[in-house]
N, C-alpha and C positions, 0 to 999 in steps of 0.2 A: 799719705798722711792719714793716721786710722780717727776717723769722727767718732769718737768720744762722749763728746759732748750732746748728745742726745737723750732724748725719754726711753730706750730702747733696752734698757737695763730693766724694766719696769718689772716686778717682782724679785727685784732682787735687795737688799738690804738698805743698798744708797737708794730706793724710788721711797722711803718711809718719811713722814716727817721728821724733825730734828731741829731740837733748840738750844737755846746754850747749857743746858742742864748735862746733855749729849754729849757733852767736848769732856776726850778723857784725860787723864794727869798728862801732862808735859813738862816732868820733874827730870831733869838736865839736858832738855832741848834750850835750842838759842835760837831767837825769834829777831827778824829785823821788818821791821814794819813802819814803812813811809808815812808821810800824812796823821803821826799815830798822836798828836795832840787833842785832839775832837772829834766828833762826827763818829763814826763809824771805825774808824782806825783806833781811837781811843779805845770805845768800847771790846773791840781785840785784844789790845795790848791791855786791859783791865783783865779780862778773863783767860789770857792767857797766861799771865802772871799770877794768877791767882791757881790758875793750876801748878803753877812749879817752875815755868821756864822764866830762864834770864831773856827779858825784850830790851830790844837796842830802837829807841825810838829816834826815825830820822825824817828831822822835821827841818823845815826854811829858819824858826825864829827861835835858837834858845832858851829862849825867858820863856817861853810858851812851850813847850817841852819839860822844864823843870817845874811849870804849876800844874803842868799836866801829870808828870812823877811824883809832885805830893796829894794830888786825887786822890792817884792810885792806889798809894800807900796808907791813904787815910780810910779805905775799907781792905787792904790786903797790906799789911804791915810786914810781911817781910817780905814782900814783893822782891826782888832781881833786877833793878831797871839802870837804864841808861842812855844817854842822848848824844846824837850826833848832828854837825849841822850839814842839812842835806837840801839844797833849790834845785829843782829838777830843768828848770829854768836856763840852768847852768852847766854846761859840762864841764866848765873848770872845777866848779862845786858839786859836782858829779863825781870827779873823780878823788877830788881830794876825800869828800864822803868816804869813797870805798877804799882808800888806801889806810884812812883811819880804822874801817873797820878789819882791812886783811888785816893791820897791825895789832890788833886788840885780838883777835878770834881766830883760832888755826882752823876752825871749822863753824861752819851753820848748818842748823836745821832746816829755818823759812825763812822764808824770803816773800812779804806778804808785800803787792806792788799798788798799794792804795790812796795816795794822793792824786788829786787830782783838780782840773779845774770844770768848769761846765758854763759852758753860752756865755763867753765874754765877749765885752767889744773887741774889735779889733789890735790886736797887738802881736808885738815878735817878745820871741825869748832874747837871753844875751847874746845867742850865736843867730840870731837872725831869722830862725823858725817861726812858723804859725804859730802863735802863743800856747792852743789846746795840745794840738799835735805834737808841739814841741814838748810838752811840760807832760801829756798823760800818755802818752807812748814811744817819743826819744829819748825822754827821760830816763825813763824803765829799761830802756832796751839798755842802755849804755851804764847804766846800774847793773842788772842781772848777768850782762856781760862782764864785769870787772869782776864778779862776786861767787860768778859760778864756780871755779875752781874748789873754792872753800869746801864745794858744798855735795860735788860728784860721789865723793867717796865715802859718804855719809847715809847709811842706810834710814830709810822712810823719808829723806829730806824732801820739801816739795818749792819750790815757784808758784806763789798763787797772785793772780793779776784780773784786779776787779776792774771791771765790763759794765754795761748799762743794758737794760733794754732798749734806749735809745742807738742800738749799734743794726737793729734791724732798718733804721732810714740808713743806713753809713752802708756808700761806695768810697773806696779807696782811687783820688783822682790825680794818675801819676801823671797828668799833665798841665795841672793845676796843684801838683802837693801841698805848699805853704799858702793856700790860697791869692798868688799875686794878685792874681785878675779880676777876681772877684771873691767877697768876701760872704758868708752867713755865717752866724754863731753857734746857730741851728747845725749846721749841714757839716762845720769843723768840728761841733762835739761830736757827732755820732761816727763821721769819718774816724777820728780817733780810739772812738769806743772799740768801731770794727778792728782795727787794728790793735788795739789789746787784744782779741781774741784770736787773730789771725798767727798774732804774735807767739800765745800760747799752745796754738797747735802746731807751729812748726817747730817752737821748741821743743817739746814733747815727742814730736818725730824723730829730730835729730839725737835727745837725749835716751829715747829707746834703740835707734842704730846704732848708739855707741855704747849701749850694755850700760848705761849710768844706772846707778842710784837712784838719784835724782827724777822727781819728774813734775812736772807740769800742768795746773790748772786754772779753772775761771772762776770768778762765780760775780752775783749782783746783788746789789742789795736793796731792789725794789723801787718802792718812794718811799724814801727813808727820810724824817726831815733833817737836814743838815746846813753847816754852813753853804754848801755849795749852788745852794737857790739865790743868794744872793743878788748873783748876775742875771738872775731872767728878767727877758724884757717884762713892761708892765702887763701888757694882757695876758700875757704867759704866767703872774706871779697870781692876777688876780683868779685865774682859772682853778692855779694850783689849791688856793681854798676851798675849794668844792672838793678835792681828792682827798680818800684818807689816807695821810701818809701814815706810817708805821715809826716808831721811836729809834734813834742811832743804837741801840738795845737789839732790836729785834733786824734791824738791817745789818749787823754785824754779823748774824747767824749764815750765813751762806759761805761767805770768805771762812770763817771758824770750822767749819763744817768742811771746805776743801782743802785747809790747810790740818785740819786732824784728826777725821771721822778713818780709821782703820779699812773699812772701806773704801775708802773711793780711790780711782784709781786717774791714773796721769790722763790729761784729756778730758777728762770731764767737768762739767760746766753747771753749776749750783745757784741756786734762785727763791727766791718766795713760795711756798705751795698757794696760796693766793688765787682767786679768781685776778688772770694777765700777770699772774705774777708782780704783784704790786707788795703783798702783804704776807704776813704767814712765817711757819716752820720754813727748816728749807728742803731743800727737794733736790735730785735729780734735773735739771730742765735740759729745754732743747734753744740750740744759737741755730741763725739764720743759717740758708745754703750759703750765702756770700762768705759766710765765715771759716768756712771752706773748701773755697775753693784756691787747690794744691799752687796754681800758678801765679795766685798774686798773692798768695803769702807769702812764696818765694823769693817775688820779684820785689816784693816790701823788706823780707830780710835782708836784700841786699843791699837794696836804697839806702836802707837805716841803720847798718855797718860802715854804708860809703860818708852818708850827712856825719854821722858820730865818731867815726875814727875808730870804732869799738870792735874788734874780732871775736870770736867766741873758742873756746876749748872743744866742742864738738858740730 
Protein backbone atom coordinates (compact mmCIF):
# COMPACT_ATOMS: atom_id res chain seq x y z
CA UNK A 1 0.00 0.00 0.00
CA UNK A 2 2.14 3.23 -1.13
CA UNK A 3 1.67 6.03 2.12
CA UNK A 4 0.69 8.85 0.41
CA UNK A 5 -0.53 10.55 2.72
CA UNK A 6 2.23 12.13 4.39
CA UNK A 7 4.31 15.66 4.68
CA UNK A 8 6.87 14.11 2.50
CA UNK A 9 5.93 15.78 -0.74
CA UNK A 10 7.07 18.93 1.12
CA UNK A 11 8.37 21.18 -1.58
CA UNK A 12 6.44 20.27 -4.00
CA UNK A 13 3.24 22.11 -5.09
CA UNK A 14 0.47 20.24 -2.80
CA UNK A 15 2.96 21.23 0.67
CA UNK A 16 1.57 25.28 -0.39
CA UNK A 17 -1.22 26.66 1.27
CA UNK A 18 -4.70 26.66 -0.63
CA UNK A 19 -8.03 28.09 -0.39
CA UNK A 20 -11.17 28.10 -1.95
CA UNK A 21 -10.06 30.83 -4.39
CA UNK A 22 -7.46 27.81 -5.59
CA UNK A 23 -10.37 25.33 -6.82
CA UNK A 24 -10.09 25.46 -10.64
CA UNK A 25 -13.27 25.33 -13.16
CA UNK A 26 -15.12 22.12 -12.92
CA UNK A 27 -17.24 22.96 -16.01
CA UNK A 28 -18.72 19.44 -17.06
CA UNK A 29 -17.51 17.26 -14.10
CA UNK A 30 -20.28 15.54 -11.87
CA UNK A 31 -19.90 15.78 -8.27
CA UNK A 32 -21.88 13.47 -5.73
CA UNK A 33 -21.34 14.66 -2.37
CA UNK A 34 -23.09 13.07 0.95
CA UNK A 35 -24.03 15.06 3.73
CA UNK A 36 -23.95 18.13 1.24
CA UNK A 37 -26.94 20.04 2.96
CA UNK A 38 -24.88 22.09 5.76
CA UNK A 39 -21.88 22.07 7.39
CA UNK A 40 -18.95 21.67 5.32
CA UNK A 41 -20.51 19.43 2.61
CA UNK A 42 -22.80 22.31 1.73
CA UNK A 43 -19.99 24.64 1.61
CA UNK A 44 -18.42 22.12 -1.39
CA UNK A 45 -21.35 21.70 -3.13
CA UNK A 46 -21.63 25.78 -3.17
CA UNK A 47 -18.24 26.15 -4.64
CA UNK A 48 -18.20 23.49 -6.69
CA UNK A 49 -21.13 24.56 -8.51
CA UNK A 50 -20.19 27.63 -8.72
CA UNK A 51 -17.32 26.55 -10.76
CA UNK A 52 -19.42 24.66 -13.44
CA UNK A 53 -20.03 21.16 -12.11
CA UNK A 54 -23.48 19.54 -11.94
CA UNK A 55 -23.60 18.24 -7.87
CA UNK A 56 -26.00 15.59 -6.97
CA UNK A 57 -26.53 16.23 -3.24
CA UNK A 58 -27.24 13.07 -1.29
CA UNK A 59 -28.66 13.64 1.76
CA UNK A 60 -31.01 11.59 4.69
CA UNK A 61 -34.02 14.53 4.54
CA UNK A 62 -35.41 15.94 1.04
CA UNK A 63 -36.79 19.06 2.20
CA UNK A 64 -33.46 19.85 3.58
CA UNK A 65 -31.59 19.20 0.23
CA UNK A 66 -33.97 21.40 -1.70
CA UNK A 67 -33.45 24.67 0.81
CA UNK A 68 -30.24 23.74 0.67
CA UNK A 69 -30.45 23.93 -3.70
CA UNK A 70 -32.05 27.23 -3.27
CA UNK A 71 -28.93 28.62 -1.01
CA UNK A 72 -27.07 27.63 -3.58
CA UNK A 73 -28.63 29.21 -6.33
CA UNK A 74 -29.45 32.23 -4.58
CA UNK A 75 -25.49 33.29 -4.77
CA UNK A 76 -24.83 30.93 -8.09
CA UNK A 77 -27.92 31.08 -10.29
CA UNK A 78 -27.23 28.75 -12.75
CA UNK A 79 -25.91 26.42 -10.39
CA UNK A 80 -26.46 22.35 -11.94
CA UNK A 81 -27.89 20.91 -8.75
CA UNK A 82 -29.75 17.91 -7.81
CA UNK A 83 -30.89 15.68 -4.94
CA UNK A 84 -31.11 12.26 -3.99
CA UNK A 85 -32.34 10.58 -0.84
CA UNK A 86 -29.34 8.95 0.75
CA UNK A 87 -29.37 7.39 4.96
CA UNK A 88 -26.14 5.91 5.23
CA UNK A 89 -27.82 4.35 8.11
CA UNK A 90 -29.29 2.28 5.63
CA UNK A 91 -28.26 -0.14 3.22
CA UNK A 92 -31.53 -0.68 1.80
CA UNK A 93 -31.23 3.34 1.28
CA UNK A 94 -27.80 2.83 0.26
CA UNK A 95 -28.63 1.13 -2.44
CA UNK A 96 -31.42 2.34 -3.69
CA UNK A 97 -29.41 5.88 -3.52
CA UNK A 98 -26.87 4.41 -5.92
CA UNK A 99 -29.16 2.78 -8.25
CA UNK A 100 -30.78 6.13 -8.66
CA UNK A 101 -27.79 7.56 -9.38
CA UNK A 102 -26.31 4.66 -11.94
CA UNK A 103 -29.88 5.51 -13.54
CA UNK A 104 -29.40 9.25 -13.97
CA UNK A 105 -25.38 9.33 -14.68
CA UNK A 106 -23.42 7.05 -17.20
CA UNK A 107 -20.48 8.38 -15.47
CA UNK A 108 -18.99 10.42 -12.31
CA UNK A 109 -16.26 12.65 -11.62
CA UNK A 110 -16.36 12.54 -7.46
CA UNK A 111 -17.40 11.04 -5.33
CA UNK A 112 -16.93 13.29 -2.08
CA UNK A 113 -17.81 10.77 1.13
CA UNK A 114 -18.79 13.53 3.69
CA UNK A 115 -21.49 12.79 6.04
CA UNK A 116 -21.15 11.82 8.96
CA UNK A 117 -22.02 11.44 12.60
CA UNK A 118 -19.49 12.23 15.70
CA UNK A 119 -19.98 11.16 19.68
CA UNK A 120 -23.32 9.82 19.84
CA UNK A 121 -25.04 7.95 22.47
CA UNK A 122 -25.35 4.69 21.95
CA UNK A 123 -27.19 3.49 18.99
CA UNK A 124 -27.45 0.70 16.00
CA UNK A 125 -28.11 1.60 12.42
CA UNK A 126 -31.11 -0.21 10.56
CA UNK A 127 -29.04 -3.16 9.91
CA UNK A 128 -27.71 -3.51 13.38
CA UNK A 129 -24.26 -1.74 13.26
CA UNK A 130 -22.68 0.60 15.73
CA UNK A 131 -24.37 3.62 14.86
CA UNK A 132 -20.85 5.85 14.05
CA UNK A 133 -19.12 3.02 12.33
CA UNK A 134 -22.16 2.06 10.72
CA UNK A 135 -23.18 5.49 9.26
CA UNK A 136 -19.38 7.03 8.68
CA UNK A 137 -17.69 4.20 7.17
CA UNK A 138 -20.16 1.23 6.12
CA UNK A 139 -22.03 3.62 4.80
CA UNK A 140 -19.41 4.91 2.49
CA UNK A 141 -17.85 1.61 1.75
CA UNK A 142 -21.22 0.11 0.43
CA UNK A 143 -21.90 3.61 -1.43
CA UNK A 144 -18.35 3.91 -3.24
CA UNK A 145 -18.76 0.22 -3.83
CA UNK A 146 -21.99 0.47 -5.92
CA UNK A 147 -20.85 3.76 -7.61
CA UNK A 148 -17.43 2.95 -8.56
CA UNK A 149 -17.92 1.52 -11.94
CA UNK A 150 -19.39 4.74 -13.15
CA UNK A 151 -16.51 6.35 -12.34
CA UNK A 152 -13.17 3.81 -13.40
CA UNK A 153 -13.06 5.04 -16.91
CA UNK A 154 -13.19 8.62 -16.29
CA UNK A 155 -9.99 10.43 -16.43
CA UNK A 156 -8.91 12.72 -13.14
CA UNK A 157 -12.12 11.23 -11.36
CA UNK A 158 -11.16 10.96 -7.61
CA UNK A 159 -13.07 9.23 -4.13
CA UNK A 160 -12.47 11.73 -1.41
CA UNK A 161 -13.49 10.43 2.08
CA UNK A 162 -13.37 12.93 4.99
CA UNK A 163 -11.43 11.80 8.15
CA UNK A 164 -10.84 13.70 11.44
CA UNK A 165 -7.97 14.25 13.57
CA UNK A 166 -9.84 12.51 15.93
CA UNK A 167 -8.60 9.10 13.87
CA UNK A 168 -5.05 9.46 15.62
CA UNK A 169 -6.96 7.92 19.21
CA UNK A 170 -8.87 5.14 16.57
CA UNK A 171 -7.70 1.37 16.92
CA UNK A 172 -9.83 -0.63 14.62
CA UNK A 173 -11.22 -3.46 17.45
CA UNK A 174 -12.04 -6.47 15.35
CA UNK A 175 -13.08 -8.11 18.43
CA UNK A 176 -15.33 -5.69 19.57
CA UNK A 177 -16.40 -3.95 16.05
CA UNK A 178 -19.95 -2.84 16.68
CA UNK A 179 -19.08 -2.03 20.09
CA UNK A 180 -21.34 -5.00 21.89
CA UNK A 181 -19.44 -5.15 25.03
CA UNK A 182 -18.73 -2.05 25.64
CA UNK A 183 -19.60 1.13 24.46
CA UNK A 184 -17.53 4.98 24.22
CA UNK A 185 -18.63 7.75 21.81
CA UNK A 186 -15.27 8.89 22.09
CA UNK A 187 -13.48 5.67 21.24
CA UNK A 188 -16.45 4.65 18.07
CA UNK A 189 -15.88 7.99 16.52
CA UNK A 190 -12.33 7.89 16.05
CA UNK A 191 -12.47 4.10 15.50
CA UNK A 192 -14.48 4.97 12.53
CA UNK A 193 -12.41 8.04 11.55
CA UNK A 194 -9.45 5.49 11.17
CA UNK A 195 -11.28 3.44 9.19
CA UNK A 196 -12.10 6.19 6.69
CA UNK A 197 -8.60 6.47 6.20
CA UNK A 198 -7.66 2.95 6.13
CA UNK A 199 -10.36 2.71 3.87
CA UNK A 200 -8.83 5.26 1.42
CA UNK A 201 -5.66 3.62 1.26
CA UNK A 202 -6.53 0.43 0.30
CA UNK A 203 -8.72 1.79 -2.10
CA UNK A 204 -6.21 3.59 -3.79
CA UNK A 205 -3.90 0.51 -3.86
CA UNK A 206 -6.33 -1.64 -5.37
CA UNK A 207 -7.39 1.07 -7.93
CA UNK A 208 -3.64 1.73 -8.80
CA UNK A 209 -3.17 -2.28 -9.39
CA UNK A 210 -5.81 -2.33 -11.69
CA UNK A 211 -4.45 0.68 -13.86
CA UNK A 212 -7.87 2.89 -13.05
CA UNK A 213 -8.64 6.21 -13.53
CA UNK A 214 -9.76 6.65 -10.69
CA UNK A 215 -8.18 7.33 -7.44
CA UNK A 216 -8.45 7.87 -4.00
CA UNK A 217 -8.11 10.34 -1.24
CA UNK A 218 -8.51 11.96 2.39
CA UNK A 219 -8.64 15.08 3.86
CA UNK A 220 -10.03 16.90 7.26
CA UNK A 221 -11.56 19.65 7.96
CA UNK A 222 -10.07 20.81 11.36
CA UNK A 223 -12.46 22.34 13.99
CA UNK A 224 -14.77 23.44 11.77
CA UNK A 225 -17.98 24.54 13.57
CA UNK A 226 -20.80 22.46 12.37
CA UNK A 227 -23.79 20.70 13.13
CA UNK A 228 -22.01 17.72 14.16
CA UNK A 229 -20.88 19.06 17.91
CA UNK A 230 -24.15 18.61 18.81
CA UNK A 231 -23.69 15.24 20.19
CA UNK A 232 -20.79 16.10 22.53
CA UNK A 233 -20.95 15.38 25.95
CA UNK A 234 -21.39 18.48 28.14
CA UNK A 235 -17.80 19.05 29.35
CA UNK A 236 -16.62 18.30 26.02
CA UNK A 237 -18.99 21.09 24.51
CA UNK A 238 -18.01 23.38 27.26
CA UNK A 239 -14.21 22.92 26.43
CA UNK A 240 -15.02 23.40 22.87
CA UNK A 241 -15.65 27.21 23.63
CA UNK A 242 -12.18 27.86 24.44
CA UNK A 243 -11.15 26.37 20.87
CA UNK A 244 -11.08 28.50 17.79
CA UNK A 245 -13.05 26.71 15.53
CA UNK A 246 -12.71 27.84 11.88
CA UNK A 247 -16.04 28.59 9.73
CA UNK A 248 -17.88 25.40 7.61
CA UNK A 249 -16.18 27.92 4.77
CA UNK A 250 -12.68 27.46 5.55
CA UNK A 251 -13.27 23.62 6.77
CA UNK A 252 -14.43 22.73 3.34
CA UNK A 253 -11.16 23.78 1.88
CA UNK A 254 -9.12 20.40 2.38
CA UNK A 255 -11.96 18.03 0.86
CA UNK A 256 -12.00 20.82 -2.29
CA UNK A 257 -8.59 20.85 -2.44
CA UNK A 258 -8.31 16.71 -2.61
CA UNK A 259 -11.16 16.56 -4.66
CA UNK A 260 -9.67 19.27 -7.49
CA UNK A 261 -6.30 20.70 -6.84
CA UNK A 262 -4.45 19.20 -10.28
CA UNK A 263 -1.96 18.27 -8.13
CA UNK A 264 -2.64 15.99 -5.73
CA UNK A 265 -2.48 12.78 -6.31
CA UNK A 266 -4.45 9.42 -5.09
CA UNK A 267 -3.32 8.60 -1.47
CA UNK A 268 -2.89 11.64 -0.08
CA UNK A 269 -4.25 13.24 2.80
CA UNK A 270 -5.39 17.13 3.13
CA UNK A 271 -5.77 19.14 6.45
CA UNK A 272 -5.51 22.76 7.91
CA UNK A 273 -1.99 24.44 7.64
CA UNK A 274 -2.84 25.51 11.18
CA UNK A 275 -0.91 25.28 14.27
CA UNK A 276 -2.26 20.86 15.08
CA UNK A 277 -4.01 21.41 12.09
CA UNK A 278 -7.11 22.87 13.64
CA UNK A 279 -7.37 25.92 11.32
CA UNK A 280 -6.02 27.40 8.08
CA UNK A 281 -5.30 27.01 4.26
CA UNK A 282 -5.01 23.51 3.41
CA UNK A 283 -2.10 21.68 3.15
CA UNK A 284 -0.37 18.48 2.52
CA UNK A 285 -0.69 16.79 6.12
CA UNK A 286 0.45 13.54 7.58
CA UNK A 287 -2.38 10.52 9.13
CA UNK A 288 -1.24 8.31 11.76
CA UNK A 289 1.22 4.96 11.43
CA UNK A 290 -2.15 3.12 12.40
CA UNK A 291 -3.62 4.26 9.30
CA UNK A 292 -1.50 2.30 7.59
CA UNK A 293 -0.95 -0.41 8.50
CA UNK A 294 -1.32 -2.95 5.15
CA UNK A 295 -2.94 -5.78 7.47
CA UNK A 296 -5.86 -4.31 9.01
CA UNK A 297 -6.90 -2.31 6.37
CA UNK A 298 -6.99 -5.37 4.61
CA UNK A 299 -8.58 -7.28 7.08
CA UNK A 300 -11.40 -4.20 7.49
CA UNK A 301 -11.84 -4.45 3.62
CA UNK A 302 -12.98 -7.67 4.12
CA UNK A 303 -15.05 -7.47 7.19
CA UNK A 304 -16.88 -4.56 5.46
CA UNK A 305 -17.55 -6.38 2.03
CA UNK A 306 -18.73 -9.49 4.30
CA UNK A 307 -21.13 -6.82 7.08
CA UNK A 308 -22.47 -4.90 3.56
CA UNK A 309 -22.96 -7.46 1.14
CA UNK A 310 -20.99 -4.89 -1.21
CA UNK A 311 -18.16 -6.31 -3.77
CA UNK A 312 -16.02 -3.93 -5.49
CA UNK A 313 -14.92 -3.85 -9.42
CA UNK A 314 -11.10 -3.92 -8.45
Amino acid sequence: MSDRGDASSAGTSTAAAWTEADVPSQAGRIAVITGANSGIGFEAARVLADRGATVVLAVRDLGKARDAEARIRASVPAARLSSVRLDLGSLASVRAAAEELRAGHDRLDLLINNAGLMMTPRGRTEDGFELQFGTNHLGHFALTGLLLDRMLQVPGSRVVTVSSNAHRMGRINFGDLQSERAYSRTSAYAQSKLANLLFTYELQDRLARAGAATEALAAHPGTARTALTRYLPAPMRLGALLIPFQDSAMGAVPMLRAATDPAARGGEYYGPAGLGENRGPARLVRSSARSHDMQVARRLWEESARLTGVTYPV
